[in-house]
N, C-alpha and C positions, 0 to 999 in steps of 0.2 A: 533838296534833302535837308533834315533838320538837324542842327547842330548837336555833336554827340556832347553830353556828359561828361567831361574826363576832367580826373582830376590833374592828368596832367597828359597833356597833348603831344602831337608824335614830334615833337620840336622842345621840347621841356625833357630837364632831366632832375627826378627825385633827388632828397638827398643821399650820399652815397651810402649809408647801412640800409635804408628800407631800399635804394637803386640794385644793391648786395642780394637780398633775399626775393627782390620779385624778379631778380633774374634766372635764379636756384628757381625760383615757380616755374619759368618757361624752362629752364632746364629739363623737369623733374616731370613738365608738362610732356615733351616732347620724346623724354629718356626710353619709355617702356616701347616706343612703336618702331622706335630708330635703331635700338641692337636688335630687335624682334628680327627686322627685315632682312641680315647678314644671316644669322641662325636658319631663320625658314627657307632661302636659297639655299644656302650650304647641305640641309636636308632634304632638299626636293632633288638635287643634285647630286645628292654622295659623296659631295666633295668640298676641299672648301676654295668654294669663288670667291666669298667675300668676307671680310674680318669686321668686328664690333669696332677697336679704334678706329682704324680708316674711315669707317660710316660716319664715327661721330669727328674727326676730323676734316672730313667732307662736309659733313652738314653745318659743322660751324665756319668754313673758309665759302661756303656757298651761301651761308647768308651771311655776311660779310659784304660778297661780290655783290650779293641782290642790293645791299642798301647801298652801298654806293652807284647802281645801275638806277635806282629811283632817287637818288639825291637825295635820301633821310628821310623821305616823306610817306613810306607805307612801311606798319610794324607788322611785319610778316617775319614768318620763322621757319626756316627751310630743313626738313626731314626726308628722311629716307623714304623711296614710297612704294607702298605695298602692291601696287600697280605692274611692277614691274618681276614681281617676288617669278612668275611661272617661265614666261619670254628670257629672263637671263639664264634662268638653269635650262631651260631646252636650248637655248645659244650656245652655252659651257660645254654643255653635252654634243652636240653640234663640231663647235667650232671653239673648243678651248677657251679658254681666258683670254684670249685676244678676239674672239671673235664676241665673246660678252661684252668686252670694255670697247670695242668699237660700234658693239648695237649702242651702248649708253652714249657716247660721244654722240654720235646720228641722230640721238634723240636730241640731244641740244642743241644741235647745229640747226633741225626743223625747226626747234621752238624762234632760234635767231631769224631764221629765214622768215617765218610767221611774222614774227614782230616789225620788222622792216616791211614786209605786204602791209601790214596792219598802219604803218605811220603813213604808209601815202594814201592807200584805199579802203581804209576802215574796216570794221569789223564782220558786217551783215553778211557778209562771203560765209565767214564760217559760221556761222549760225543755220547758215540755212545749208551746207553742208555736214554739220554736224544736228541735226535735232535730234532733241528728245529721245525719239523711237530709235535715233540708232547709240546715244548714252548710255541710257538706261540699260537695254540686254547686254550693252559691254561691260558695265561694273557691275552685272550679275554672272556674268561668266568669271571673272577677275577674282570672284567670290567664290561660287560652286566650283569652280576646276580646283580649288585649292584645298576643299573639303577632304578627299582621300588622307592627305597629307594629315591633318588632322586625327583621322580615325586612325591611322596606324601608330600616331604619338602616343595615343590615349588607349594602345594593347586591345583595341576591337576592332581591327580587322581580321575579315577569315580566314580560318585559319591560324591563327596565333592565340598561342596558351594566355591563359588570365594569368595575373600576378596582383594578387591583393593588395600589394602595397602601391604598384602603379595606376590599380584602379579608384584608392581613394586619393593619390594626391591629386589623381586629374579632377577629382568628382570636387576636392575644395579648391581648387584654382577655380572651377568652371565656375562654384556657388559664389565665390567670395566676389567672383569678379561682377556677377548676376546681380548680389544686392548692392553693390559700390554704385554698381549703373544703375539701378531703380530707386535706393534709398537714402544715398549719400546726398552730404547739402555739402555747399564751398568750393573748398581745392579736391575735395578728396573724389568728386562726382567729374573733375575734369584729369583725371588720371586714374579709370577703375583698372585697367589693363596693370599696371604697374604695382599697385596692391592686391591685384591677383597673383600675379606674380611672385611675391614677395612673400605671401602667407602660401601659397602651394612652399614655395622652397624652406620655410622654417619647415612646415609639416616632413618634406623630404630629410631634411638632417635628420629631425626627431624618428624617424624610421630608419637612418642608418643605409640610404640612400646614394650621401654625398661623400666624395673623397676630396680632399680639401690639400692632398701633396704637389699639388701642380701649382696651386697658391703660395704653399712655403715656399716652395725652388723660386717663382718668379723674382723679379727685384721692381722695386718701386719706381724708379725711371724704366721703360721702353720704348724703343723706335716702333712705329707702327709698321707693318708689311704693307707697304706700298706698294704696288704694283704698274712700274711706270713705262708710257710709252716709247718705244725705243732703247727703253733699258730691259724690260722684263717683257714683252712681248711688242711684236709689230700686228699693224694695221690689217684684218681679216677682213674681209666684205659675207663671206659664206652663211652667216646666222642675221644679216642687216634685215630681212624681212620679217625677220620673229619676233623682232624687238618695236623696228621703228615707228610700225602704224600705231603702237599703243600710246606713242607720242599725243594723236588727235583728241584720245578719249583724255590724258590728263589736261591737254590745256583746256577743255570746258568744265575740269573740276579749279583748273588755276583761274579762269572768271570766275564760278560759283563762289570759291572761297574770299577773294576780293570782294564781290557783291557783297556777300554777307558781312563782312569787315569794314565796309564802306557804311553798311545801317547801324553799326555799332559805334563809332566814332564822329558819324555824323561827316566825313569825307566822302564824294565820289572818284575813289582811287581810280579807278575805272577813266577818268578823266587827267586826273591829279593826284600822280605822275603822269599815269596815262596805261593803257593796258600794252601797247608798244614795249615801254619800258619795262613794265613788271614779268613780260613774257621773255626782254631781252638777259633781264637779270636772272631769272628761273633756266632761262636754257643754258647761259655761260656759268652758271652754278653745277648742271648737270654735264658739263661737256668737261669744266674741271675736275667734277668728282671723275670720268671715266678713264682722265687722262693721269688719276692716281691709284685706278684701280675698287673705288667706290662705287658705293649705287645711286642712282638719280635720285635727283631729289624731289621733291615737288611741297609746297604751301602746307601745312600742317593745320587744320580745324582746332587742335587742342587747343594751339596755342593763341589763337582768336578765340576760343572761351577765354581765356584765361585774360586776355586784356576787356572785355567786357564784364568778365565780374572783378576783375581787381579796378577798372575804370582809368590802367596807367598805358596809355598808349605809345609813351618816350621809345620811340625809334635808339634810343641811345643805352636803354636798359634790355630791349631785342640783341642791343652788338654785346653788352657785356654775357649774354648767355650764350652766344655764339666762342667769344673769348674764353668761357670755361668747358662749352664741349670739348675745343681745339686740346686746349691742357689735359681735360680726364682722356683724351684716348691717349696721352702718353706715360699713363698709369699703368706701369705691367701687374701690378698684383689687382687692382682692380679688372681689368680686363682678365686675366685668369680665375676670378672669383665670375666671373659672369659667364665664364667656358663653363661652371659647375652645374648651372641649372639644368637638371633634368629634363626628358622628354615629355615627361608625366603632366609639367609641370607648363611646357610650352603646349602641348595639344590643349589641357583642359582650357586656358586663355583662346586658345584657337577656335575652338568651337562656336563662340562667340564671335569672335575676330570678323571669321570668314562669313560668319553668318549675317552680321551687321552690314560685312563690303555690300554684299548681297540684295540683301534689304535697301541700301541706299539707292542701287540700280531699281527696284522696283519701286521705292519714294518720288524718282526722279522721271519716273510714268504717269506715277496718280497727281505730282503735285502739278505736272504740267497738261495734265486733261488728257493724255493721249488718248485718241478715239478708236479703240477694238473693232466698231463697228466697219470702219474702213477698213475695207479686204489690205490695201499696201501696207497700212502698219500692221496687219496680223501679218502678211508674207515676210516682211523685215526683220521683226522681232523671235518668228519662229525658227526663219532659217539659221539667224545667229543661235541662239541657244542651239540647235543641233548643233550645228557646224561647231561651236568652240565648244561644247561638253563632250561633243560624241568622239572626241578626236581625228578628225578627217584632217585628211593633208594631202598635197599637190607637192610634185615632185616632177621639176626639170632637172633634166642630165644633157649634158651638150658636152661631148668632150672630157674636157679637166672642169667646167664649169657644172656644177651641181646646187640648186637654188631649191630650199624646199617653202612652203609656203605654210603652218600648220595652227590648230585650236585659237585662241583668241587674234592671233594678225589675221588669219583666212576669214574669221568671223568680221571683223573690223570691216576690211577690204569688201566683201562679200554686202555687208547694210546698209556701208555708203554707196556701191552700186546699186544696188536696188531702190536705193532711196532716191538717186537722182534722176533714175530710169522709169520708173513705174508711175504711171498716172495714177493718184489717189482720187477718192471722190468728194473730195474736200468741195470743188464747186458744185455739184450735183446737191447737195447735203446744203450746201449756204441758199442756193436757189429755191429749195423748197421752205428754207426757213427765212427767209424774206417774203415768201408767199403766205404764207402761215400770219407770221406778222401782219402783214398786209390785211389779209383777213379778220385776225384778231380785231384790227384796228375798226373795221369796217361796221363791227357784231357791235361793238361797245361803242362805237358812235351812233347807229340806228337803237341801242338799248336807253342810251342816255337821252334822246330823243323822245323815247317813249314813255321815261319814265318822267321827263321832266312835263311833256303833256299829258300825263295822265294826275300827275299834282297839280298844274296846274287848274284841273279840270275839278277835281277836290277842295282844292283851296276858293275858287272863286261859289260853290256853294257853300260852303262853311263861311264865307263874308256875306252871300246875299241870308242864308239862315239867321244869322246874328243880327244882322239889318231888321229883319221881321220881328225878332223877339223884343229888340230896341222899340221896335214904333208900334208894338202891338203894347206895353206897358202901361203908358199914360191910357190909354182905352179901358183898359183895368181900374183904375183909379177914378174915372171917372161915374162908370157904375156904380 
């Protein structure tokens, strides 16, 4: 791997006013997707599971834990993840807030478990448990199931009255967010969620939208609503299947994102630290966050742009933006100015949002060749999209014990069986195309043969021609 660029490497630290503002970058990087994730649970759910402080206090004491889990050595920045937005609210709904904050624990605790497999018996296990064909339809479902959600923010689902004013501020949250992403250069093209955001909600005041009294009351110190184990809820197992399998699909987004961070720096973190370590600090990040009540967190993409185009990869300017998320979630009037924004103003971003998860699920098809033509990846891939769009779900009842299984875990569950089960025609398909080869090879050996005696067969009269015109000259001259 070739040596990244940086001006300053994940062991260097700026000096402190520019170390100051490219921390505010990863801040400001990471801000718009990390309260997003509390708000969109809270309304898939009815309720509110989870709070904006907590999130951002979770994601700055969880990357914290991660750099000290890889020894300084990978600038990663741990956020809340949108992965987990559907699985918590059907667990809430389920099984309370204890039973959400123990799917999130469970998710960490796999990730540990993983990483420990990972340091004695390497990785290839899960690779060849996790491919491709069953990724991909997972963070397309992850995407599409959360489209509803969406339409009814944005006052177009059926049934419900239009209201002019909620139809344009979604209409410039959606546009503004649209050109940020197509036509922004800099910082402002690695945060377009956040400036859609921003200008949907000027647009909302200016319409007389926003009530701004929850702001006055608030006070400028606040405790965050923690929600902590054994103080505010005990240990549920009743929603652990909703939650946990989705665990498998984030950790092959948690290599992707190192991969890609390892060709920007010019490190193979994947090595060094090691992917062991980076899995052990991503799960005890997410086991902290459940054990306060927070959402998992998982690698954040923004914030790897963000050290590729600024070129500063100080692990040590990563902790200072963790150290300022911890501080703003104990901002009450900020956090009450963030309860303000509208629904108008969340769907129009959403629309995008969910569509892009989406998208990344079918990228992570094409970039890695998946073959349609083989019947097991079309059976894998179809059954998952029914299964976790259509809503299906399995339901044991034993007693007092009741276990449902439903939408993207049944999907998850359902791809990796079938993927491990079903013979593809992957060697049928290689043996004919070694035969083919072979062929090829045969055609164009017997052509070059004939083309090279057929010149040669040309050349040797064009030398006895030339020979004759030679010796027929002086016979000329003599005449």
């Amino acid at each position: 791997m070739k040596k990244g660029k940086m001006a300053y490497d994940i062991n260097e630290m700026p000096p402190m006013k520019e170390a100051i503002v490219l921390a505010f970058q990863h801040l400001f990087a990471m801000f718009g997707a990390t309260i997003l994730v509390p708000i969109l649970v809270n309304a898939a759910a009815g309720a509110e599971v989870l709070t904006i402080p907590v999130a951002l206090v979770t994601s700055g004491i969880g990357t914290l834990i991660y750099i000290l889990c890889t020894k300084g050595r990978s600038p990663v920045y741990l956020g809340s993840s949108f992965a987990f937005i559907v699985p918590v609210a059907a667990a809430y709904t389920k099984a309370g807030i204890a039973g959400a904050m123990t799917g999130i624990m469970a998710v960490g605790l796999i990730y540990v478990i993983v990483a420990i497999i990972i340091k004695f018996a390497g990785k290839d296990w899960l690779e060849k448990l996790l491919p491709p064909v069953v990724i991909g339809p997972m963070i397309m479902i992850i995407g599409l199931g959360l489209a509803p959600s969406a339409i009814n923010q944005i006052g177009l689902a059926d049934g419900t009255a239009l209201e002019w004013k909620v139809i344009v501020v979604a209409l410039v949250s959606f546009l503004v967010t649209a050109i940020v992403t197509t036509k922004a250069k800099g910082f402002f093209k690695v945060i377009p969620f956040l400036v859609g955001i921003v200008t949907g909600y000027i647009v909302a005041v200016c319409l007389g939208m926003i009530d701004f009294k929850a702001v006055g009351d608030a006070t400028w110190f606040s405790i965050p609503k923690f929600k902590i184990l054994f103080k505010d809820y005990n240990l549920n197992f009743a929603a652990l299947i909703t939650i946990a399998p989705i665990a498998l699909v984030t950790m092959c987004e948690h290599i992707g994102d190192h991969t890609s961070l390892s060709n920007i720096i010019g490190r193979d973190l994947i090595k060094d630290p090691g992917l062991d370590r980076t899995l052990l600090g991503d799960g005890l990040a997410t086991f902290v966050a459940g054990l306060l009540g927070g959402p998992a967190n998982t690698t954040y993409g923004e914030n790897t742009s963000v050290v590729g185009m600024t070129r500063v990869a100080s692990v040590k300017v990563i902790g200072m933006a963790a150290i300022f998320a911890i501080v703003i979630g104990f901002l009450g009037k900020f956090t009450a100015l963030v309860s303000t924004i509208p629904n108008a103003v969340l769907g129009g971003v959403s629309l995008l949002l969910y569509g892009f998860i989406a998208v990344n699920g079918l990228k992570v098809l094409i970039k890695n060749q998946v073959d349609f033509e083989d019947s097991k990846n079309i059976i894998v891939a179809s059954s998952m999209l029914v299964l976790g769009l259509g809503g299906a779900a399995i339901s044991i009842v034993s007693g007092d014990l009741s276990l449902t299984i439903s939408g993207m875990s049944l999907a998850a569950i359902v791809g990796i069986l079938l993927n491990v089960f079903l013979k593809g025609e992957q060697k049928e398909v290689a043996t004919l195309i070694v035969d083919d080869t072979r062929q090829v090879k045969s055609d164009m050996k017997k052509l070059k043969n004939d083309i090279k005696e057929e010149l040669t067969v040309e050349l040797k009269e064009d030398i006895i021609k030339a020979i004759r015109e030679e010796m027929n000259k002086p016979n000329k001259k003599k005449k």
